[in-house]
N, CA, C and O atoms as CSV, one atom per row, in Angstrom:
chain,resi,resn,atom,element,x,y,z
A,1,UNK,N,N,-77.964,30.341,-43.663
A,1,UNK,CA,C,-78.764,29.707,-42.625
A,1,UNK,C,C,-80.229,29.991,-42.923
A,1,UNK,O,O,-80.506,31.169,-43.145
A,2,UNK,N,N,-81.095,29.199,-42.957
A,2,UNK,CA,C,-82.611,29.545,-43.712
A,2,UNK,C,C,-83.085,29.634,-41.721
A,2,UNK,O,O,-82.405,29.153,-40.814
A,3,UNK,N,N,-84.108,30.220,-41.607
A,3,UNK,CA,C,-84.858,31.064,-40.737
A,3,UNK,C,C,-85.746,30.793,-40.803
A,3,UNK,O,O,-86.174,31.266,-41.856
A,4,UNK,N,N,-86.803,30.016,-40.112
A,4,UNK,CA,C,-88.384,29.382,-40.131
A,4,UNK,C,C,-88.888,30.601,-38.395
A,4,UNK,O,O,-88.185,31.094,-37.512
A,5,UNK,N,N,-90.295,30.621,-38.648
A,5,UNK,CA,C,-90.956,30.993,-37.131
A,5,UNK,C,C,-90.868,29.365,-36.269
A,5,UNK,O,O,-90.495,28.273,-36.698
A,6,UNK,N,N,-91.244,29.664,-35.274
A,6,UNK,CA,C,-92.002,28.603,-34.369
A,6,UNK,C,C,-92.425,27.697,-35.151
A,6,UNK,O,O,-92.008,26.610,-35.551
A,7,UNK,N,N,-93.975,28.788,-35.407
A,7,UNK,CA,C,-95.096,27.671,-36.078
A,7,UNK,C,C,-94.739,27.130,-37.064
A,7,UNK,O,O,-95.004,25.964,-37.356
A,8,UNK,N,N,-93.900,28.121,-37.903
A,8,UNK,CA,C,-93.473,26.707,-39.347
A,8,UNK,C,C,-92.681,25.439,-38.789
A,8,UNK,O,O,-92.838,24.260,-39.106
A,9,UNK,N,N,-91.691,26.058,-37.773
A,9,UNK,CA,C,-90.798,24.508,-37.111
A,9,UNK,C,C,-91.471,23.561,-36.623
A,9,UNK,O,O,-90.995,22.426,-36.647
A,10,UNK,N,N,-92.994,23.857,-35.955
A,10,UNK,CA,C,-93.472,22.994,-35.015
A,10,UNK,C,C,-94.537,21.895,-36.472
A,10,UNK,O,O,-94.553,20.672,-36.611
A,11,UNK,N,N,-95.289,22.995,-37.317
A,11,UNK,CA,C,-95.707,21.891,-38.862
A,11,UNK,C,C,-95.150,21.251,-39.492
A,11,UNK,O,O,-95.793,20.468,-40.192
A,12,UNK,N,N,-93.662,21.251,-39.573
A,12,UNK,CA,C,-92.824,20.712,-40.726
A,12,UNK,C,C,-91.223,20.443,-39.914
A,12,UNK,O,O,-90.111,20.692,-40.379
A,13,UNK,N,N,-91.525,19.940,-38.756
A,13,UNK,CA,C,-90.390,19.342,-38.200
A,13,UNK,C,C,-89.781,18.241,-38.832
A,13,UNK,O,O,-88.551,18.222,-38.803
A,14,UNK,N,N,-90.419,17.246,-39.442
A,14,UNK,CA,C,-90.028,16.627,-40.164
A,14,UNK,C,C,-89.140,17.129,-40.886
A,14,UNK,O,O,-87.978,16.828,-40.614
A,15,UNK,N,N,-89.340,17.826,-41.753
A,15,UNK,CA,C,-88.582,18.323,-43.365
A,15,UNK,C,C,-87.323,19.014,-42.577
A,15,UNK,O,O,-86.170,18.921,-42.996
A,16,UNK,N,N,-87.714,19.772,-41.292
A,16,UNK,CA,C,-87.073,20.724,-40.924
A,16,UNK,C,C,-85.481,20.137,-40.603
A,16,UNK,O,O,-84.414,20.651,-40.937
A,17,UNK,N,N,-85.816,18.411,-39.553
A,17,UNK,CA,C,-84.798,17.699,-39.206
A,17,UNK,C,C,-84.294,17.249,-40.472
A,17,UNK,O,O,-83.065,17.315,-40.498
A,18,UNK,N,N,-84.896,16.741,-41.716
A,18,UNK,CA,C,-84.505,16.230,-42.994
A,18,UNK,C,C,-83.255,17.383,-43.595
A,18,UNK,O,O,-82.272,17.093,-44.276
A,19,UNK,N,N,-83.632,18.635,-43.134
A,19,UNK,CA,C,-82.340,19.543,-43.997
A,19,UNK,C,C,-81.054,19.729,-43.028
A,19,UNK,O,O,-79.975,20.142,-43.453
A,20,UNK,N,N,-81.344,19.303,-41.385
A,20,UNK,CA,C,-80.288,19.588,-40.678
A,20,UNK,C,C,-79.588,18.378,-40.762
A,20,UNK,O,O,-78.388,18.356,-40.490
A,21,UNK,N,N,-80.166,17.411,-41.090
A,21,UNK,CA,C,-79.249,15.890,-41.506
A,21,UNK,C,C,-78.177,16.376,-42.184
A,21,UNK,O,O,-76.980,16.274,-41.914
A,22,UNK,N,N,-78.987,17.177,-43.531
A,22,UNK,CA,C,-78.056,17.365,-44.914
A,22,UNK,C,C,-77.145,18.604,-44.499
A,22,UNK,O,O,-76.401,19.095,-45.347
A,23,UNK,N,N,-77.182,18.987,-43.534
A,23,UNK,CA,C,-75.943,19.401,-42.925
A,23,UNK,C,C,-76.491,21.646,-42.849
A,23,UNK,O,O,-75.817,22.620,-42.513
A,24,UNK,N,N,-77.940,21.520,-43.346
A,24,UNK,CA,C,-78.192,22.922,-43.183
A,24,UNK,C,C,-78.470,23.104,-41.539
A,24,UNK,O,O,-78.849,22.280,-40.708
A,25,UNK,N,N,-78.115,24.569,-41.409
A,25,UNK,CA,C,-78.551,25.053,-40.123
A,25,UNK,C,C,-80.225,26.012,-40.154
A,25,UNK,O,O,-80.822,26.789,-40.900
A,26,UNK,N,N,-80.370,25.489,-39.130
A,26,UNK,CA,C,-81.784,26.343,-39.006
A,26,UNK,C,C,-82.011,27.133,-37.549
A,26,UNK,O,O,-81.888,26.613,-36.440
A,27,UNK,N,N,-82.449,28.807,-37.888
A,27,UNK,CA,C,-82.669,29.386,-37.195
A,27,UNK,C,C,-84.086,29.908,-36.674
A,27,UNK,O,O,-84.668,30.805,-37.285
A,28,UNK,N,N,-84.603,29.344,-35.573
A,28,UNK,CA,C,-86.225,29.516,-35.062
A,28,UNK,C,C,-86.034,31.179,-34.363
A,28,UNK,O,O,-85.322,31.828,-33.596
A,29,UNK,N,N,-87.126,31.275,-35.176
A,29,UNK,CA,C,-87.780,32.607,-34.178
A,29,UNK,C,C,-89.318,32.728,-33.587
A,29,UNK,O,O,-90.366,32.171,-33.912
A,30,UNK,N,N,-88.980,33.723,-32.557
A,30,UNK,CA,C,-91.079,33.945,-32.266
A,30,UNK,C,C,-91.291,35.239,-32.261
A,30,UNK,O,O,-90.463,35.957,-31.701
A,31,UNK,N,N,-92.313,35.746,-32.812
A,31,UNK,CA,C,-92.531,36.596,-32.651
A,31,UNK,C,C,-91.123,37.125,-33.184
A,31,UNK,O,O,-90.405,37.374,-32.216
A,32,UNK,N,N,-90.588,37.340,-34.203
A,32,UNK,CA,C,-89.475,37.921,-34.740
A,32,UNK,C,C,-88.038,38.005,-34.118
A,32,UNK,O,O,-87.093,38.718,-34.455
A,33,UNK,N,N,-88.141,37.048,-33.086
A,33,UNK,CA,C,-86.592,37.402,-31.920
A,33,UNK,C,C,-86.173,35.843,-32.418
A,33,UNK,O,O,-87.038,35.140,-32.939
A,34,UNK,N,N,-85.310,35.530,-32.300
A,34,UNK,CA,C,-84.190,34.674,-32.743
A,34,UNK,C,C,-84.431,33.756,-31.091
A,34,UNK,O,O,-84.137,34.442,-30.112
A,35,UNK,N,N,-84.793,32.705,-30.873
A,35,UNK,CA,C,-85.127,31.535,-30.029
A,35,UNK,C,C,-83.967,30.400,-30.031
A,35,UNK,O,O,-83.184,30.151,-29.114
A,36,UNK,N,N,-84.035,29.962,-30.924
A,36,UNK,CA,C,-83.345,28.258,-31.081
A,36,UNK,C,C,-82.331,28.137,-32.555
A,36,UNK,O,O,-82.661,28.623,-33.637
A,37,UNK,N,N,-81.111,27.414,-32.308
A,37,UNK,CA,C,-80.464,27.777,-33.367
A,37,UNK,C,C,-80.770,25.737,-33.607
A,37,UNK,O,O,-80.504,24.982,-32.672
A,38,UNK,N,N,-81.365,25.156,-35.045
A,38,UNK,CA,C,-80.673,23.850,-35.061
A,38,UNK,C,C,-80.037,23.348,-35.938
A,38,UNK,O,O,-80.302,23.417,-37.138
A,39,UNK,N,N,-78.813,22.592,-35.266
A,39,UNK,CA,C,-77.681,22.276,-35.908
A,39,UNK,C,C,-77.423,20.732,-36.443
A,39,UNK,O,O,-78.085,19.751,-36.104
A,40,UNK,N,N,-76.365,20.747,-37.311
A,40,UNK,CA,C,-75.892,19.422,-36.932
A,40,UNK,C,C,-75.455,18.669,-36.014
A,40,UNK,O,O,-75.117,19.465,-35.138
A,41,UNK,N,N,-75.221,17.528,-35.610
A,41,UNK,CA,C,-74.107,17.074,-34.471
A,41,UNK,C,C,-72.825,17.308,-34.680
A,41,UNK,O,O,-72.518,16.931,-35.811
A,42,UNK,N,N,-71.841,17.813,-34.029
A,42,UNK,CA,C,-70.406,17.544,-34.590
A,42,UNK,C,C,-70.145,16.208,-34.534
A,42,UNK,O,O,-70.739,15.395,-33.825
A,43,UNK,N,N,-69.320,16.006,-35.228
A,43,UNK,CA,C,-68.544,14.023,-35.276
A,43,UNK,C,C,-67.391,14.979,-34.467
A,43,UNK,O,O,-66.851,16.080,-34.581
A,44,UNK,N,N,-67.391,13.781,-33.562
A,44,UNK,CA,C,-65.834,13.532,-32.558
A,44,UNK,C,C,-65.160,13.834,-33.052
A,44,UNK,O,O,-65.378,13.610,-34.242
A,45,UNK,N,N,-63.707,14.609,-32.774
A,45,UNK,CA,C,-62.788,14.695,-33.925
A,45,UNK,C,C,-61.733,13.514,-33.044
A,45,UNK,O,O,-61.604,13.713,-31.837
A,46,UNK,N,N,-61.318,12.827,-33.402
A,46,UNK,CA,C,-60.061,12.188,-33.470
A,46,UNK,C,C,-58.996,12.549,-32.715
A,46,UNK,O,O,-58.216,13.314,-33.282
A,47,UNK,N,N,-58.580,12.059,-30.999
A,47,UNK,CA,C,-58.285,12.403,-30.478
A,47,UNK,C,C,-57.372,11.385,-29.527
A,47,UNK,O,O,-57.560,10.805,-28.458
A,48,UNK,N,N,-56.193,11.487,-30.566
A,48,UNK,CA,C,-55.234,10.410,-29.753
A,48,UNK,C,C,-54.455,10.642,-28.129
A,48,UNK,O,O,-53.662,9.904,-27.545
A,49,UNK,N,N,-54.972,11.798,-27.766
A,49,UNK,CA,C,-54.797,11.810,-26.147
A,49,UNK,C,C,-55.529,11.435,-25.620
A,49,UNK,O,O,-55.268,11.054,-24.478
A,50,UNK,N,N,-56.589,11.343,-26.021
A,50,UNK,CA,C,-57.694,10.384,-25.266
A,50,UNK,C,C,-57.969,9.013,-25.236
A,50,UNK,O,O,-58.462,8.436,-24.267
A,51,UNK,N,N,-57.513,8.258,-26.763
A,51,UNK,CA,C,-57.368,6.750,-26.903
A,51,UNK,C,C,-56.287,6.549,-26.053
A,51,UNK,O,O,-56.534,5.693,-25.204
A,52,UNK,N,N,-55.013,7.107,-25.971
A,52,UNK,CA,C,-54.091,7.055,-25.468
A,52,UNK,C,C,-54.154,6.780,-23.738
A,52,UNK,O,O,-53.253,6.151,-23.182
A,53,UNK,N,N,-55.359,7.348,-22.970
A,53,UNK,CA,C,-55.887,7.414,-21.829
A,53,UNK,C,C,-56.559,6.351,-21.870
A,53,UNK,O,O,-56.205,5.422,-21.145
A,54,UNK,N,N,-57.525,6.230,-22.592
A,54,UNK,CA,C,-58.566,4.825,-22.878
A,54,UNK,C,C,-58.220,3.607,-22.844
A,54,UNK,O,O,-58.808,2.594,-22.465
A,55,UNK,N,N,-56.818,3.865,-23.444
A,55,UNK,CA,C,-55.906,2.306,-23.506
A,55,UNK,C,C,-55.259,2.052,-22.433
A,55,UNK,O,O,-54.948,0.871,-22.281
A,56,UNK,N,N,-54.918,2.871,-21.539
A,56,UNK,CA,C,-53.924,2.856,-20.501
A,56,UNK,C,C,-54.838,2.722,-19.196
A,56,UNK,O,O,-54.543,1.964,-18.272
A,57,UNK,N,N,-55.802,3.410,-19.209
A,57,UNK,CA,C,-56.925,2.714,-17.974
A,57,UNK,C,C,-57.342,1.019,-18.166
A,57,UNK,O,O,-57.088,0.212,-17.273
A,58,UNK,N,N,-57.899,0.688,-19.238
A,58,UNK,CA,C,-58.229,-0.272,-19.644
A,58,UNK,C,C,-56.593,-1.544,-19.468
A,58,UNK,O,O,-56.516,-2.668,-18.973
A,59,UNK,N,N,-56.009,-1.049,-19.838
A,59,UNK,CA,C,-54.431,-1.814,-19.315
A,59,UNK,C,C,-54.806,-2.228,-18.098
A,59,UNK,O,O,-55.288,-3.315,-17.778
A,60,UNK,N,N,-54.435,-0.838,-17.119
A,60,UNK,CA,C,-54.263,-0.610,-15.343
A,60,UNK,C,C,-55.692,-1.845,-14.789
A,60,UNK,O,O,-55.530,-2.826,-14.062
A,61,UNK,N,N,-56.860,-1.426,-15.342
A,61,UNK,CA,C,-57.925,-2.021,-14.605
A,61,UNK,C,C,-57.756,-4.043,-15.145
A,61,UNK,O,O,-58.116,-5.017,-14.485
A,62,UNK,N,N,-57.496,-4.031,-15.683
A,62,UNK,CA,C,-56.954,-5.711,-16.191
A,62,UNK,C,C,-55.671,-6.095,-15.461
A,62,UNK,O,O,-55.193,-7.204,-15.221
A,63,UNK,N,N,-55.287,-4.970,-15.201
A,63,UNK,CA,C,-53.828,-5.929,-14.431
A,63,UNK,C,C,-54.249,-6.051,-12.748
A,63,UNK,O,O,-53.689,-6.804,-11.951
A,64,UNK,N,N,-55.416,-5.081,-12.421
A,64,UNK,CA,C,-55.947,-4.659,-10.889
A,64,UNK,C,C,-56.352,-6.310,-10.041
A,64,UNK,O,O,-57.457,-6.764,-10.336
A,65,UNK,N,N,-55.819,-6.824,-9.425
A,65,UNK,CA,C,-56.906,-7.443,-8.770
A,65,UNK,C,C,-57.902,-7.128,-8.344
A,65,UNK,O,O,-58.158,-6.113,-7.696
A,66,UNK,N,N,-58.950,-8.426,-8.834
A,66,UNK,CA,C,-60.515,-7.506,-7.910
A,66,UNK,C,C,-60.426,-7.854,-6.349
A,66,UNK,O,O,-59.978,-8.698,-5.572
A,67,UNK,N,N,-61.097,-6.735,-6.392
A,67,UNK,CA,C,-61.066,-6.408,-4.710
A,67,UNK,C,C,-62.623,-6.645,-3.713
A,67,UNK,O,O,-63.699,-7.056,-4.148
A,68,UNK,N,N,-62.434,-6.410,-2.895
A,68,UNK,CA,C,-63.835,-6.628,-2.043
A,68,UNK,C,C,-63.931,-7.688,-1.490
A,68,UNK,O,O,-62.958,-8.430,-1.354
A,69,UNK,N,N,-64.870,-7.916,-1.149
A,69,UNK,CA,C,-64.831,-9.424,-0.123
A,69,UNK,C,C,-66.196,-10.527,-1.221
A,69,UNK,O,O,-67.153,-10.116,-1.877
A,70,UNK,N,N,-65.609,-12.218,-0.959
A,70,UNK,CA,C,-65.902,-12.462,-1.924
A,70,UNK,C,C,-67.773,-12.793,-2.048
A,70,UNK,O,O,-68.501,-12.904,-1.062
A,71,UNK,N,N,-68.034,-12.853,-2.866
A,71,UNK,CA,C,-69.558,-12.566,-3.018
A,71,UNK,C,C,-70.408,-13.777,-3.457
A,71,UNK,O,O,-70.579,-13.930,-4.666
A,72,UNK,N,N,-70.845,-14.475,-2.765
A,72,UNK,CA,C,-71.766,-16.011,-2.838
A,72,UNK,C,C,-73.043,-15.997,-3.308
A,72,UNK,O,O,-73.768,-16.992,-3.324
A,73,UNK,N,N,-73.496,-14.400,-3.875
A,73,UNK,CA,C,-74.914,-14.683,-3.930
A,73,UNK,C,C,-75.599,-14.182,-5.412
A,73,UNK,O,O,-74.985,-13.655,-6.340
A,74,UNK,N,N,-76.537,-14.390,-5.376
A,74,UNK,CA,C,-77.021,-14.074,-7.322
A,74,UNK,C,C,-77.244,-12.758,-7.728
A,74,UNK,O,O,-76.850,-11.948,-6.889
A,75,UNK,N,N,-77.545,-12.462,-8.333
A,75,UNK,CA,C,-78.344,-11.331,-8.988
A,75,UNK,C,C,-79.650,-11.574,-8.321
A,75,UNK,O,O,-80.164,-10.533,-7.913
A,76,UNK,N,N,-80.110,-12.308,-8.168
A,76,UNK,CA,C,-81.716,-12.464,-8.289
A,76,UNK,C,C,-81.945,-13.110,-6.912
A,76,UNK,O,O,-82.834,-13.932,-6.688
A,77,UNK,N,N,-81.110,-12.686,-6.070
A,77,UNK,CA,C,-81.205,-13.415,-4.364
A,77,UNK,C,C,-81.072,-11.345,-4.073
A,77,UNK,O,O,-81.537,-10.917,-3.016
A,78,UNK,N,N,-80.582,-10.564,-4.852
A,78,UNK,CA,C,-80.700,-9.318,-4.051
A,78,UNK,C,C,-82.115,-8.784,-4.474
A,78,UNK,O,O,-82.394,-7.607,-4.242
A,79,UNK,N,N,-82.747,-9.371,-4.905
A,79,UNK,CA,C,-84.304,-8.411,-5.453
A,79,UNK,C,C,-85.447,-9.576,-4.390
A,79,UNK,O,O,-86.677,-9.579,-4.332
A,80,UNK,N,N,-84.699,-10.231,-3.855
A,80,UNK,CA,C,-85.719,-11.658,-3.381
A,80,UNK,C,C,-86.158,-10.819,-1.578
A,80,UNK,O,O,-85.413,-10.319,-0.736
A,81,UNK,N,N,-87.552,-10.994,-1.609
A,81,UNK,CA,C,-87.557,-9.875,-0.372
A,81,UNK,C,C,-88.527,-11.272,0.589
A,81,UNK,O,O,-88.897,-11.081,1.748
């Protein structure tokens, strides 16, 4: 994990985000104490209990009749004052 201060993170943020792309981690300090850790993003991992949910709401809400009472008026009749 390479270790920059503050002030080097805050001059060379650029370069700094350029190495956490490439997948390095960087650790900020101030004044010698350990502040901010920055990382990569994790990627989603792949999670067929959740498509599995995703698909099955998306089912339920298509088979739902819509509900409410029915509605005669525009978009642009509710901003009309």
């Amino acid at each position: 994990m390479k270790t920059v201060t503050a002030a080097e993170a805050n001059r060379n943020f650029s370069a700094l985000l350029r190495d956490v792309a490439r997948g390095e981690r960087v650790l900020v300090t101030s004044r010698g104490k350990p502040v901010a850790t920055i990382i990569p993003p994790e990627q989603p991992a792949h999670d067929p209990t959740r498509e599995q949910a995703r698909r099955a709401l998306f089912e339920r809400l298509q088979s739902q009749p819509i509900s409410g009472v029915p509605r005669d008026w525009t978009r642009d009749e509710l901003y009309e004052r």
